[in-house]
PAZAPA-4460 file (N, C-alpha, C; in steps of 0.05 Angstrom, whole numbers, plus 32768, in hexadecimal, padded with zeros to 4 digits):
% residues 337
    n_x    n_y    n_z   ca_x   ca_y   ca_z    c_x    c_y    c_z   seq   type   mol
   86B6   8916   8740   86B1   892D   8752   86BA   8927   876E     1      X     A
   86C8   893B   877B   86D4   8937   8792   86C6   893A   87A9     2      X     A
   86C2   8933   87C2   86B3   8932   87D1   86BD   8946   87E2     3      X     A
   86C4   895E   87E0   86D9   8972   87F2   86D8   896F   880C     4      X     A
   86B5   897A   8818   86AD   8975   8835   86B8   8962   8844     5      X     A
   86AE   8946   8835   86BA   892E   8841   86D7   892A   8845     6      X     A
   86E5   8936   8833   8701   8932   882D   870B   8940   8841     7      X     A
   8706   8956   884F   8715   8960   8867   8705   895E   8878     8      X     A
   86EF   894B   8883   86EF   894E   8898   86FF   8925   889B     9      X     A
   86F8   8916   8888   8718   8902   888D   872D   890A   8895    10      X     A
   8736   891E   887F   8755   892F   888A   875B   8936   88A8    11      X     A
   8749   893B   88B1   8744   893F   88C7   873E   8921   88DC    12      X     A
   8743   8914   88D7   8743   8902   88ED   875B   88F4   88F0    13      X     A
   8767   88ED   890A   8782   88E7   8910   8784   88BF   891A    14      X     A
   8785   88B7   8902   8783   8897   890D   87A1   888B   8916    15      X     A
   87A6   8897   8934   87BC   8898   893B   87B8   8894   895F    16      X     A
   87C4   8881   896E   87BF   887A   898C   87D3   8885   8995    17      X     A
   87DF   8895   8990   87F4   88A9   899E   8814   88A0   89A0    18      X     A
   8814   8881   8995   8836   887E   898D   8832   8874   896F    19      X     A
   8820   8862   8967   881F   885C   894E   8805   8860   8941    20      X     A
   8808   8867   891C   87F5   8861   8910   87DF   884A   8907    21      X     A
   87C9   8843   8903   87B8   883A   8904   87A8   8831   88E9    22      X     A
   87A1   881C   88E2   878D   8816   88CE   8775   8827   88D1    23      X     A
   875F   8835   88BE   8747   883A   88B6   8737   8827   88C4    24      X     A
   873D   8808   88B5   872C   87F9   88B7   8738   87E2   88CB    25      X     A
   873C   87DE   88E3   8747   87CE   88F5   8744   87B1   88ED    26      X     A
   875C   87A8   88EB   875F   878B   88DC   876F   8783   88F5    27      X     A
   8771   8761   88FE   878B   8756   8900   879E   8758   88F7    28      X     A
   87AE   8764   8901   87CD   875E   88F3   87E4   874D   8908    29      X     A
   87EA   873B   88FC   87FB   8722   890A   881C   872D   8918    30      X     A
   881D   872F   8928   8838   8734   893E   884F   871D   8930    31      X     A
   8862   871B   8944   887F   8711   8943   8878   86F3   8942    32      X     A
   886D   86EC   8957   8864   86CE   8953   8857   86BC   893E    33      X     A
   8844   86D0   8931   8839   86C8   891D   884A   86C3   8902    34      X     A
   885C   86DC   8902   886B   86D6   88ED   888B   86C6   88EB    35      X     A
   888B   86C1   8904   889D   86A5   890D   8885   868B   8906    36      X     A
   8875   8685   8910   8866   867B   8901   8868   866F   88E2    37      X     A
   8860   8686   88D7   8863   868B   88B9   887F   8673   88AD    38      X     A
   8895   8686   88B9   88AA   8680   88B6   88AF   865B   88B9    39      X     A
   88AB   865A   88CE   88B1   863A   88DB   889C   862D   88C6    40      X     A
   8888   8636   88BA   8873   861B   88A8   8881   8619   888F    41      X     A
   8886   8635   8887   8892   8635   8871   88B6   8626   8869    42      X     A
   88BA   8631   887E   88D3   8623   8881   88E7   8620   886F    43      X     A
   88EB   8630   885B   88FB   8632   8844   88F0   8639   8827    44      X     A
   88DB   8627   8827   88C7   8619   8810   88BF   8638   8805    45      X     A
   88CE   8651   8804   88C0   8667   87F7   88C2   865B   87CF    46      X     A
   88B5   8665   87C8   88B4   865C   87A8   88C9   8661   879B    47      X     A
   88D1   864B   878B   88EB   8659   877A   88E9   8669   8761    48      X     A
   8907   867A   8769   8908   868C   8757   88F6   868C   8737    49      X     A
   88F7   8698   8728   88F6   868E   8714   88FD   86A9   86F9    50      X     A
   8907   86A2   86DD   8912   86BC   86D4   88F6   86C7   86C3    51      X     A
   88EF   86DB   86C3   88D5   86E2   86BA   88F3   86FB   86A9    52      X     A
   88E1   86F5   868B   88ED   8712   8682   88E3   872B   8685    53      X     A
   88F4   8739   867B   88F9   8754   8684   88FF   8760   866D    54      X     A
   88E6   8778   8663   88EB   8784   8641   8903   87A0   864A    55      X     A
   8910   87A4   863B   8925   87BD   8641   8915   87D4   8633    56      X     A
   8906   87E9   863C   88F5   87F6   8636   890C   8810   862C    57      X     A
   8909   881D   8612   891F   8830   8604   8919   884B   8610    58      X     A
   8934   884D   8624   8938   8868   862B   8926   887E   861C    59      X     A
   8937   887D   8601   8937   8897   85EC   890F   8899   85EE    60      X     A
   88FC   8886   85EE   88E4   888E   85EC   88DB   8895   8607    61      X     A
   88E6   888C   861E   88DA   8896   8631   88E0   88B4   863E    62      X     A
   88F2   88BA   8626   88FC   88CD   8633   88F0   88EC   8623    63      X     A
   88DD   88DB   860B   88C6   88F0   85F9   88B1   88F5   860F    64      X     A
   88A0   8908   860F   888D   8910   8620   8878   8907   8614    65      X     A
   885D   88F7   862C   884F   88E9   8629   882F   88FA   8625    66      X     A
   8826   88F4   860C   8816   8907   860F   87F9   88EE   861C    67      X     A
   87FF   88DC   861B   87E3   88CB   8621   87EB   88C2   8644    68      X     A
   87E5   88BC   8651   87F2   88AF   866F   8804   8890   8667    69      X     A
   881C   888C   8669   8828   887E   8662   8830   8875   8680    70      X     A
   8833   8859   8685   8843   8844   8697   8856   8834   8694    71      X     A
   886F   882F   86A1   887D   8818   8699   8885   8810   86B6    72      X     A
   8884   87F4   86B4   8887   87E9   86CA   88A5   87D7   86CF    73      X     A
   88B0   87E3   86E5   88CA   87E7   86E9   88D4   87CE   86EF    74      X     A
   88BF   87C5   8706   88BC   87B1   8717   88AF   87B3   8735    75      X     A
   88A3   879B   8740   88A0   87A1   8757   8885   87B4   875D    76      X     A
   8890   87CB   876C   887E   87DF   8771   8880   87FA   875D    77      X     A
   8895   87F3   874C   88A1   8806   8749   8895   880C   872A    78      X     A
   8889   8824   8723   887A   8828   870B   888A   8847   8708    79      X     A
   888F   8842   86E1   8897   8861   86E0   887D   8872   86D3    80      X     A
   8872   8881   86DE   885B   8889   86CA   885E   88A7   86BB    81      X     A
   8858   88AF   86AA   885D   88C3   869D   8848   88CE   868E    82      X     A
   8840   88E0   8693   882B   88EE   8685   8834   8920   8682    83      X     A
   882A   891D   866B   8826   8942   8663   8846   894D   866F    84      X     A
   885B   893B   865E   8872   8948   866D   887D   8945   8688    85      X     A
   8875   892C   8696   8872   8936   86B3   8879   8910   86BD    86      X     A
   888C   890B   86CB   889A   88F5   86D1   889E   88E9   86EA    87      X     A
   8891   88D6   86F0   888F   88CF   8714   8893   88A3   8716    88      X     A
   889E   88AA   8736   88A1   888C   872F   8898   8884   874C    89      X     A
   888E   886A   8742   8883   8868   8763   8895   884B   8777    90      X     A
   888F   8855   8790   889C   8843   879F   88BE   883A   8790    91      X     A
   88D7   8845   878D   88E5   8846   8781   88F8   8831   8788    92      X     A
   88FA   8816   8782   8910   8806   878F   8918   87FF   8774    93      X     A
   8933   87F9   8772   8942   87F6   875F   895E   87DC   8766    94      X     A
   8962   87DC   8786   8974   87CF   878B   896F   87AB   8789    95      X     A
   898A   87A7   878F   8987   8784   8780   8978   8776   87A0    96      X     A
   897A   8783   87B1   8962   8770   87C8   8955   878E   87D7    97      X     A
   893D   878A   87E6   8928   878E   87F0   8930   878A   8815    98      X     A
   8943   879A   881A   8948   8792   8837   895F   87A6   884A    99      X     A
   895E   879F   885E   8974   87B8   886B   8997   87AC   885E   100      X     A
   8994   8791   885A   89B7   878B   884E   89BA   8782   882F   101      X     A
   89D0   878E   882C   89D7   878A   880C   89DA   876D   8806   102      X     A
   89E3   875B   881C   89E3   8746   881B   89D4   872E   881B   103      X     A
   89C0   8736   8830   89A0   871F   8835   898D   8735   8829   104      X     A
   8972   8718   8832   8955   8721   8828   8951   8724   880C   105      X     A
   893B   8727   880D   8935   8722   87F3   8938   872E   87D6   106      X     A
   8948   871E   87C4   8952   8727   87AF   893F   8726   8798   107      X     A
   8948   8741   8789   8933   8743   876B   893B   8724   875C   108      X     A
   8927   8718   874F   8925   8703   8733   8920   8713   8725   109      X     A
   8929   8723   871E   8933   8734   8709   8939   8755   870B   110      X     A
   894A   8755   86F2   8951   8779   86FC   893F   878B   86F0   111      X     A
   893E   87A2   8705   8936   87B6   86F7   892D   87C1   86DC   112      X     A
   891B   87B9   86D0   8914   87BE   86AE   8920   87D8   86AB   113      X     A
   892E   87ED   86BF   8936   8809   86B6   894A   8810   86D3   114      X     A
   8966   8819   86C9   8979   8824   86E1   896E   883F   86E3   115      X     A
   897D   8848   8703   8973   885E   8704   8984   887A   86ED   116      X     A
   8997   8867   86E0   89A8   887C   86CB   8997   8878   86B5   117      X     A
   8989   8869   86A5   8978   886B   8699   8956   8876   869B   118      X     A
   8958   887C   86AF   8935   888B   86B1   8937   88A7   86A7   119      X     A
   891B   88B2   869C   8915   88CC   8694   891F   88DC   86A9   120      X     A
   891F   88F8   86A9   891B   890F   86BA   8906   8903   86CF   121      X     A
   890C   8906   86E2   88F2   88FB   86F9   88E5   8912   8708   122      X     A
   88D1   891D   8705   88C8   892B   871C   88C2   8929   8735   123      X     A
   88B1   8915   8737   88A7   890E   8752   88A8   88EC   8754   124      X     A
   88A6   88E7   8776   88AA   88CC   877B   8889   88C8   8792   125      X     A
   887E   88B9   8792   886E   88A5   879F   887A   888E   87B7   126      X     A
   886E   8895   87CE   887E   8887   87DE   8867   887B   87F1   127      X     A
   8864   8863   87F6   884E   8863   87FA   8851   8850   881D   128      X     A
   8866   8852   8825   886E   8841   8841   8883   8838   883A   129      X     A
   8890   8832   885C   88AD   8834   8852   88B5   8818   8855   130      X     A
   88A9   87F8   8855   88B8   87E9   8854   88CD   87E6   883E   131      X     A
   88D7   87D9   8839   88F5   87D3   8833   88ED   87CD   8812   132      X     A
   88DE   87BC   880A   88D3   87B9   87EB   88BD   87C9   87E0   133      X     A
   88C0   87E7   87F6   88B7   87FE   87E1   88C5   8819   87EC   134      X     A
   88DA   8814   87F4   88DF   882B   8803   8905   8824   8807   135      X     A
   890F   8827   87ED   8932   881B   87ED   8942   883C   87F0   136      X     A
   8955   8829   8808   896E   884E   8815   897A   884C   87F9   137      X     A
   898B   8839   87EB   899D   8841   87D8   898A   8846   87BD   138      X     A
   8975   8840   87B8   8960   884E   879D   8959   886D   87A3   139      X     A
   8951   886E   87B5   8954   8888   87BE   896C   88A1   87C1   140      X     A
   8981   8890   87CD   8997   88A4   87C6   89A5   88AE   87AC   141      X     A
   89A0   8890   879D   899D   8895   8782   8994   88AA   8778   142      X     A
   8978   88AA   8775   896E   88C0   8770   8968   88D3   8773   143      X     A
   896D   88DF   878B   897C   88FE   8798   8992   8900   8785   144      X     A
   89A8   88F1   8784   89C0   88F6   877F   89BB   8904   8757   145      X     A
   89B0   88F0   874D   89AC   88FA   872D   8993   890B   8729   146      X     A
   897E   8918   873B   8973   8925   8733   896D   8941   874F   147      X     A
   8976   893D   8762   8972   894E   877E   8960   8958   877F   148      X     A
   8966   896E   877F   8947   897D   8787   893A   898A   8772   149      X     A
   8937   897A   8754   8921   897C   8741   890D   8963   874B   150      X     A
   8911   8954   8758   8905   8944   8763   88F0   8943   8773   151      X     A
   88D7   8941   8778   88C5   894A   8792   88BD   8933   879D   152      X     A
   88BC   892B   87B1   88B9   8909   87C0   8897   8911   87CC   153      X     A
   8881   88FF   87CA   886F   88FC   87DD   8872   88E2   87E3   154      X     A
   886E   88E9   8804   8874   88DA   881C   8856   88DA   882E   155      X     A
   8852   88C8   883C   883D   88C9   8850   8848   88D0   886A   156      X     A
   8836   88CF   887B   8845   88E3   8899   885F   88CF   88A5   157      X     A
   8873   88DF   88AA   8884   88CE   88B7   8898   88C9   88B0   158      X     A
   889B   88C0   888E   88A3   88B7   8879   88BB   88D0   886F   159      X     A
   88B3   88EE   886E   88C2   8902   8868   88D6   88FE   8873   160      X     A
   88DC   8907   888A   88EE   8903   88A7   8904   88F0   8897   161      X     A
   8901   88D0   8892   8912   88C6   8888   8919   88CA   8868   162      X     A
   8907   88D3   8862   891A   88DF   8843   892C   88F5   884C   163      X     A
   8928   8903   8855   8932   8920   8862   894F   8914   886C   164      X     A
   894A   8900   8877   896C   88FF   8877   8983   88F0   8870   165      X     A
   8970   88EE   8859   897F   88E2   8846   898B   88F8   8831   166      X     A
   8985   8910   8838   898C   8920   8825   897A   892B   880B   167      X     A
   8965   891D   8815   8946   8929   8801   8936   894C   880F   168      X     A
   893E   894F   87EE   8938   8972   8803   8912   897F   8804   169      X     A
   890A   8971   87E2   88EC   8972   87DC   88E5   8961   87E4   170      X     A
   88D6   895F   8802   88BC   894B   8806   88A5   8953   880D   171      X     A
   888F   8947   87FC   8871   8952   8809   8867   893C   8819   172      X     A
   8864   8943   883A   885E   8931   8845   8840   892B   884E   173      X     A
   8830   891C   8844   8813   891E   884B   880D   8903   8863   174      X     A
   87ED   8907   8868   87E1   88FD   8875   87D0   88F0   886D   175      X     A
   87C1   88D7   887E   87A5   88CF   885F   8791   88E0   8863   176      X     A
   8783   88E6   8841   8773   88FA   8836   8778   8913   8838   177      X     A
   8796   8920   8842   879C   8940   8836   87AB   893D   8816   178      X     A
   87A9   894E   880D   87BB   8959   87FC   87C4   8963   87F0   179      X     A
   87D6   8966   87DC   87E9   8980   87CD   87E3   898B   87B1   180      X     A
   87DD   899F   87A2   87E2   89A2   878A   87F6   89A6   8783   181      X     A
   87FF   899B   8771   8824   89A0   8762   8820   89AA   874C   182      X     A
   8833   89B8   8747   8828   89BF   8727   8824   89B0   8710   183      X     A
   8822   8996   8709   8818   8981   86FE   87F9   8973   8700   184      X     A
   87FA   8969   8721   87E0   8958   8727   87E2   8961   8744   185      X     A
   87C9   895B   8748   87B9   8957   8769   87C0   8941   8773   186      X     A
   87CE   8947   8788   87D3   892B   878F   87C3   8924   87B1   187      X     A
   87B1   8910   87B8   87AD   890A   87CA   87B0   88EA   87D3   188      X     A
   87B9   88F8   87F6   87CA   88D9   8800   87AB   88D3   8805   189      X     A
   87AF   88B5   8805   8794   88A8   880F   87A0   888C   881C   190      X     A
   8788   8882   882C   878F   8868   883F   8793   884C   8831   191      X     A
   879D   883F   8842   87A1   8824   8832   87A7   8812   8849   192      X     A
   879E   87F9   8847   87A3   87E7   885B   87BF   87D6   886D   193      X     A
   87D1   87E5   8877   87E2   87D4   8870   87F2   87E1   8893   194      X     A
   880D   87E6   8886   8816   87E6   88A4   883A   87ED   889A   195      X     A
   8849   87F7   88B4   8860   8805   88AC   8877   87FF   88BB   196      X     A
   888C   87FC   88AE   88A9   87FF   88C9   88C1   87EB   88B4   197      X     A
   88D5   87F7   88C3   88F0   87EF   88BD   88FE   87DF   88CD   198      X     A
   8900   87DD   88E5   8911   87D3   8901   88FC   87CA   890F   199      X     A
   88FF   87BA   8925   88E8   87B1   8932   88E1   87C1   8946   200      X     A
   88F2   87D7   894D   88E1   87F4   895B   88D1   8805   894C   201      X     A
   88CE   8809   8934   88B9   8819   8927   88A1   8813   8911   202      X     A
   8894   87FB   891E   887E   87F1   8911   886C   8807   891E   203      X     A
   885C   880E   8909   8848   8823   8904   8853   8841   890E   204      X     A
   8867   8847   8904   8872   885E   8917   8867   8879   88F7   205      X     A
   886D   886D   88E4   885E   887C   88D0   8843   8879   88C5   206      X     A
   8841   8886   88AF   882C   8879   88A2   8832   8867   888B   207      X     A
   881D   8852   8880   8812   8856   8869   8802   8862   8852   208      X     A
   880A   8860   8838   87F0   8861   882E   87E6   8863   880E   209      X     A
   87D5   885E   8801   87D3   8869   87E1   87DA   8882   87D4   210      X     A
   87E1   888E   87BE   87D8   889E   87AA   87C6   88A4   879D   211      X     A
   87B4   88B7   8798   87A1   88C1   8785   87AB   88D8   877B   212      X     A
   87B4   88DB   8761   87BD   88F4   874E   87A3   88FB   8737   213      X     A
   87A2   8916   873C   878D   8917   872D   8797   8931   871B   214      X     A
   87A0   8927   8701   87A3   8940   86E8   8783   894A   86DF   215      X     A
   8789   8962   86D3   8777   896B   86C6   875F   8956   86B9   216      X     A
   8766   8943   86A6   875E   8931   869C   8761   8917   8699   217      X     A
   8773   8910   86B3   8780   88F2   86B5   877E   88F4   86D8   218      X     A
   8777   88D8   86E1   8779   88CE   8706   8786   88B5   8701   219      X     A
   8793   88B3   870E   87A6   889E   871E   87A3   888F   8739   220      X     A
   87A2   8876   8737   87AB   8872   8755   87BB   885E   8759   221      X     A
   87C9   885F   8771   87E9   884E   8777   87E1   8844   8789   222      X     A
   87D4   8821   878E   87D2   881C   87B1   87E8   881B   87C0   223      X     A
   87FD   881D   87B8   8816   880F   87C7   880E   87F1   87CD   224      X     A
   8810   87F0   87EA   8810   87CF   87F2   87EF   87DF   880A   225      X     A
   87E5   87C2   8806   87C4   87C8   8814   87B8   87A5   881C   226      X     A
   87BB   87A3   882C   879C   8799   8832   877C   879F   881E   227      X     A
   8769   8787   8825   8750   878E   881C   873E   87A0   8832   228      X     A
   8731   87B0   8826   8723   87C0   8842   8710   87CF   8831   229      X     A
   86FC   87DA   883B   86E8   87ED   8835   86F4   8809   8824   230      X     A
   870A   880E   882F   8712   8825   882A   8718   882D   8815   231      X     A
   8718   881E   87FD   8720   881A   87E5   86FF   8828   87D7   232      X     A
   86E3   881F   87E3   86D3   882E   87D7   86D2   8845   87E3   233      X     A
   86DA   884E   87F9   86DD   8871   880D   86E7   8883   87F5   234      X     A
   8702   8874   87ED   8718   8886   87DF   86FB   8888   87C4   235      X     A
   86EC   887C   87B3   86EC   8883   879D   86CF   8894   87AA   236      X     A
   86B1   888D   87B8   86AC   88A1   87B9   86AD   88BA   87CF   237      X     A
   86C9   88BE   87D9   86D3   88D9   87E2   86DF   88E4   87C4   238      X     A
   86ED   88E2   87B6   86FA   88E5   8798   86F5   88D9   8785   239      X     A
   86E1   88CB   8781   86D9   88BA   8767   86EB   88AC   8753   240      X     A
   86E2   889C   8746   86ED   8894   8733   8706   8891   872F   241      X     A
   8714   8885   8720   8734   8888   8714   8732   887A   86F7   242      X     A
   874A   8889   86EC   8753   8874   86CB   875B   8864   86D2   243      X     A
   8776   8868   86E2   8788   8847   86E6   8794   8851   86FF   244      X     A
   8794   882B   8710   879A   8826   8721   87B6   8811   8724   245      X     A
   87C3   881D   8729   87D8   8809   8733   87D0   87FA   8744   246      X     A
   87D3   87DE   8749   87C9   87CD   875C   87DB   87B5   875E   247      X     A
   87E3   87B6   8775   87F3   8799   8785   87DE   8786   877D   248      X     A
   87EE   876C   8775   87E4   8747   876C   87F0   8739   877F   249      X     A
   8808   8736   878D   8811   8724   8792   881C   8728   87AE   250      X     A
   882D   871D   87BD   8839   8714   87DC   881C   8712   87E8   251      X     A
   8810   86FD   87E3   87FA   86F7   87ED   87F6   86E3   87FE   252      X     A
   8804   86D3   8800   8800   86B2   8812   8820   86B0   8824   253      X     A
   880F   86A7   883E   87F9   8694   8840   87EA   86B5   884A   254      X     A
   87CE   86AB   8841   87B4   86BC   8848   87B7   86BD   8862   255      X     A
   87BB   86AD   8876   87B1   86AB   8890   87C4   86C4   88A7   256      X     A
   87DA   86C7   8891   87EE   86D8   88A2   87ED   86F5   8886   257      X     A
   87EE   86F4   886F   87EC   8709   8863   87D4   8718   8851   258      X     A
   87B9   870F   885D   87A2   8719   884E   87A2   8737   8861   259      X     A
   87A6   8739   887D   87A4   8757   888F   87B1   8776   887D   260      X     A
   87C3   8768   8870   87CD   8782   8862   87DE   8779   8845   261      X     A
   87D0   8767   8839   87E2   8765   8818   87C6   8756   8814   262      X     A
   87BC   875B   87F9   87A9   874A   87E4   87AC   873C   87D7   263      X     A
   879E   872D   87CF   87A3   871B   87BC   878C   871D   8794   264      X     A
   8797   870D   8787   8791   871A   876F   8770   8727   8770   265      X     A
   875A   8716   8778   8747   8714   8780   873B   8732   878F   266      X     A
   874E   8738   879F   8743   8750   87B1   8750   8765   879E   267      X     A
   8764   8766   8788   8776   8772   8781   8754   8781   876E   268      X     A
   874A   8768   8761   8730   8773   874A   871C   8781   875F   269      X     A
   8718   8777   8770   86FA   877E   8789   870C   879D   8786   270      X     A
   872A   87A7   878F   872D   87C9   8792   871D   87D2   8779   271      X     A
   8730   87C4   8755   8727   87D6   8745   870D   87D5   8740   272      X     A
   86F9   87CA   874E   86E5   87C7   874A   86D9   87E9   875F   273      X     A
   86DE   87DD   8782   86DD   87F6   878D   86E5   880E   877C   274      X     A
   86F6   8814   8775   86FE   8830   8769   86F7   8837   8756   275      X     A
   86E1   8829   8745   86D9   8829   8731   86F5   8836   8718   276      X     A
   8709   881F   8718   871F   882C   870A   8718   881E   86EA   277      X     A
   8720   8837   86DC   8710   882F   86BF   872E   8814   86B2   278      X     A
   8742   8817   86BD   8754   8809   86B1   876A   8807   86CB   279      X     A
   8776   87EE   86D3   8786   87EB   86E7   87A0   87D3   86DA   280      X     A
   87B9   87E0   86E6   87D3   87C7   86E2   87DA   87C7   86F8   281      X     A
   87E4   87AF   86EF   87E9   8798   8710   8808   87A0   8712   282      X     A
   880F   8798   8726   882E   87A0   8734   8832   878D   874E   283      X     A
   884C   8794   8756   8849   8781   876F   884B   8768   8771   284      X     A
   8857   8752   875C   8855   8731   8753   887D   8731   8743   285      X     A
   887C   871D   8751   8893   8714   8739   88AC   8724   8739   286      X     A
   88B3   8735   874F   88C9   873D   874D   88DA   8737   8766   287      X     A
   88D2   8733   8779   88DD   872A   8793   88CE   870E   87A0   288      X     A
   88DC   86FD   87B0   88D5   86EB   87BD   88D2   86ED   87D4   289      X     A
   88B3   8703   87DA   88A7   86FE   87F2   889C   86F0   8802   290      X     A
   888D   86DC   87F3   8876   86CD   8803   8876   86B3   87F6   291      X     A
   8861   86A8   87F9   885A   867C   87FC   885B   867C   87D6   292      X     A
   8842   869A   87D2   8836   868C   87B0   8855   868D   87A4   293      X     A
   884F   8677   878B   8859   8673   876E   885B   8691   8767   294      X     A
   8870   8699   875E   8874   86AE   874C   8865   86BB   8739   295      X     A
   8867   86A9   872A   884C   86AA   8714   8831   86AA   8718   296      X     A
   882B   86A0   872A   8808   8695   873A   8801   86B9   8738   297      X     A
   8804   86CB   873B   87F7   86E3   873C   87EA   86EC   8725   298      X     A
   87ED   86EB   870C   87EE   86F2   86F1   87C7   86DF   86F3   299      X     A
   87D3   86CA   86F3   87C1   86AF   86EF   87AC   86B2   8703   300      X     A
   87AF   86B9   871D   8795   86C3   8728   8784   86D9   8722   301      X     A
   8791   86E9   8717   878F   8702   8714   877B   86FF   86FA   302      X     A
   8781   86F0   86F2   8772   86E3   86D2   875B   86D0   86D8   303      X     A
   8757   86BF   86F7   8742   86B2   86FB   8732   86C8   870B   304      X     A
   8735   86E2   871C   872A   86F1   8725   871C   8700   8719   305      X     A
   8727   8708   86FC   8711   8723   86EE   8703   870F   86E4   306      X     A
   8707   86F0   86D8   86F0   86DE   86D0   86D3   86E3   86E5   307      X     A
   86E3   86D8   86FD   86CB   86DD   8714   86B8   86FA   8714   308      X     A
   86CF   870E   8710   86B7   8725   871B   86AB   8738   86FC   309      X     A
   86B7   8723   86E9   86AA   8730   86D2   86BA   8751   86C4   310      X     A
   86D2   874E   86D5   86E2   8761   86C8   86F2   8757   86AA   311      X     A
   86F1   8766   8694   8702   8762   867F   871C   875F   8683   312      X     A
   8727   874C   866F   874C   8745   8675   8755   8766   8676   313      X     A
   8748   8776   8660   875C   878D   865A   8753   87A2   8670   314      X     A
   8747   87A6   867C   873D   87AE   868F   8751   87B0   86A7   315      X     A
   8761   8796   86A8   8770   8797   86C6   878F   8787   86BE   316      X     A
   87A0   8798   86AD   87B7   878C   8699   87D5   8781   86B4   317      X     A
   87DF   876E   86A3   87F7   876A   86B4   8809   8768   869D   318      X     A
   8820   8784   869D   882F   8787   8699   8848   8773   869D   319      X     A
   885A   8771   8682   886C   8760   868F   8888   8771   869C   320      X     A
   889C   8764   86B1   88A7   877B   86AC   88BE   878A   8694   321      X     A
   88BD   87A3   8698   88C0   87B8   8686   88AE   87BD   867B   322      X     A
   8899   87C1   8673   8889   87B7   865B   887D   87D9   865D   323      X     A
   8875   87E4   8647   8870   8804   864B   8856   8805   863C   324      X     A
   883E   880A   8649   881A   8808   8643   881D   8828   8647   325      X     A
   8809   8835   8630   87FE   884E   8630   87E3   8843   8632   326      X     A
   87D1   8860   863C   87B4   885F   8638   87AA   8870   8620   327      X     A
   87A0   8866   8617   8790   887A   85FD   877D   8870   85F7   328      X     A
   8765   8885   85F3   874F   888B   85F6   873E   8871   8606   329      X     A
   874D   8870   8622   873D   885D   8635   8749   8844   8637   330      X     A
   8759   8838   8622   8765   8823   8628   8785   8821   861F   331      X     A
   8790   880C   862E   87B5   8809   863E   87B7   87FB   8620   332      X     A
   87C9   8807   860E   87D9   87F8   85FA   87ED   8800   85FE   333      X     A
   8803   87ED   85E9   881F   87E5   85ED   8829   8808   85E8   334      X     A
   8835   8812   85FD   8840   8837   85FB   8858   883A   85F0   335      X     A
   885E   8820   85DE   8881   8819   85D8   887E   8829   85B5   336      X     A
   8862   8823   85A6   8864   8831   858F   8865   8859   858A   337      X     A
***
């Protein structure tokens, strides 16, 4: 049950100091020095690569209409979800690195479980902030280019503007806690811990923030990238409940410079715990070389965390990538039969 009242008079508040946007929940977040810092300890020592497979998930079935809520995980941030005919993908990066040059920064350990010439009909895209490993210029143009304006983009504030000129003609641009009905699902932006920018002149010049889609008989939620914060129980009782939660595991360490706005497996269970999500998959591990942890270390915490809080393995699944999980009747099995 939705909390309406509450829900606009949030909508209604502007957590904004008049050049940039603002956390909910005011955290530290570490400046230039800090992450020179970072840089100078680490000093190279980021973890090595390593090849994690990647299942090639069959066009021809994803391209049948899903009558149960079906997921396949692309990579990264990037989930295709599909449910009642109706096709959306979130945070859409597809390119071989995560950065403003084709040449540096950080490159995928592995490709894409799906090109953008092989995906279903897409309706809508999820965008959830615009750094660089959830927010790619050439995935995007891509996808204008093969599907234009059957396409509908939600964007958080700020965020339109630069789709817009890229040649994206459908964008719904929200704020945290307004939102849209589409003819599919309800979609409302909601907050999330974290922080925004491209160049070193436009940190916080947009927003961040989550997804909550709510079909007739199916809810969703997308954190994007988040911090731990209160806000995670706001969202469920302003909107209650969810089936499944997409949830970031990994770019977690070192804690001391990345707990302000990225989680770790641990906080990843404390959300689906806040959101009382009946079933959540992990994302966000093992496709790029962001941070200090082991590659693999995310899966494995993630597995000593629900021990701790008494959550079931199947309860909070990690997909490998490609790997395509339907839900039926309450629980994520293999969506490949």
């Amino acid at each position: 049950m939705i909390d309406w009242a509450r829900l606009e008079r949030l909508a209604a508040e502007r957590l904004h100091d008049g050049r940039r946007f603002l956390n909910r929940h005011p955290t530290p977040h570490h400046g230039l020095r800090e992450f020179l810092r970072w840089q100078r300890e680490t000093r190279g020592r980021f973890p090595a690569r390593l090849d994690f497979p990647v299942r090639r998930p069959d066009p021809a079935l994803l391209r049948a209409p899903a009558d149960a809520p079906r997921f396949t995980w692309i990579g990264h941030a990037t989930y295709l979800v599909q449910y009642q005919g109706w096709n959306l993908l979130t945070d859409p990066v597809f390119s071989e690195r995560c950065s403003p040059l084709s040449f540096a920064g950080p490159k995928r350990t592995v490709p894409p479980a799906l090109s953008i010439d092989e995906l279903p009909e897409i309706h809508a895209v999820l965008v959830s902030h615009n750094h660089y490993d959830h927010l790619d210029r050439d995935s995007v143009r891509a996808l204008n280019r093969r599907f234009g304006d059957r396409l509908r983009w939600f964007a958080p504030t700020g965020v339109g503007a630069w789709l817009r000129r890229r040649g994206i003609k459908q964008v719904v641009e929200l704020g945290w806690w307004q939102h849209h009905r589409d003819p599919a699902f309800h979609a409302f932006c909601v907050p999330a811990q974290h922080f925004s920018g491209r160049a070193a002149g436009d940190r916080n010049r947009t927003l961040w923030c989550g997804w909550r889609l709510d079909w007739p008989d199916f809810r969703l939620f997308f954190a994007g990238d988040t911090g731990y914060a209160p806000v995670f129980q706001e969202i469920r009782q302003v909107l209650g409940p969810v089936d499944v939660a997409l949830l970031p595991i990994g770019a977690y360490q070192p804690r001391w410079f990345m707990s302000p706005v990225h989680i770790n497996p641990d906080e990843a269970v404390r959300i689906h715990l806040d959101l009382q999500a009946h079933r959540s998959l992990a994302m966000h591990w093992g496709t790029f070389v962001l941070t200090d942890e082991p590659l693999d270390e995310p899966p494995r915490a993630l597995a000593e965390a629900r021990r701790r809080h008494g959550v079931a393995d199947k309860a909070f699944r990690v997909p490998g990538h490609g790997d395509t999980l339907a839900l039926h009747d309450g629980e994520l099995e293999d969506g490949t039969g």
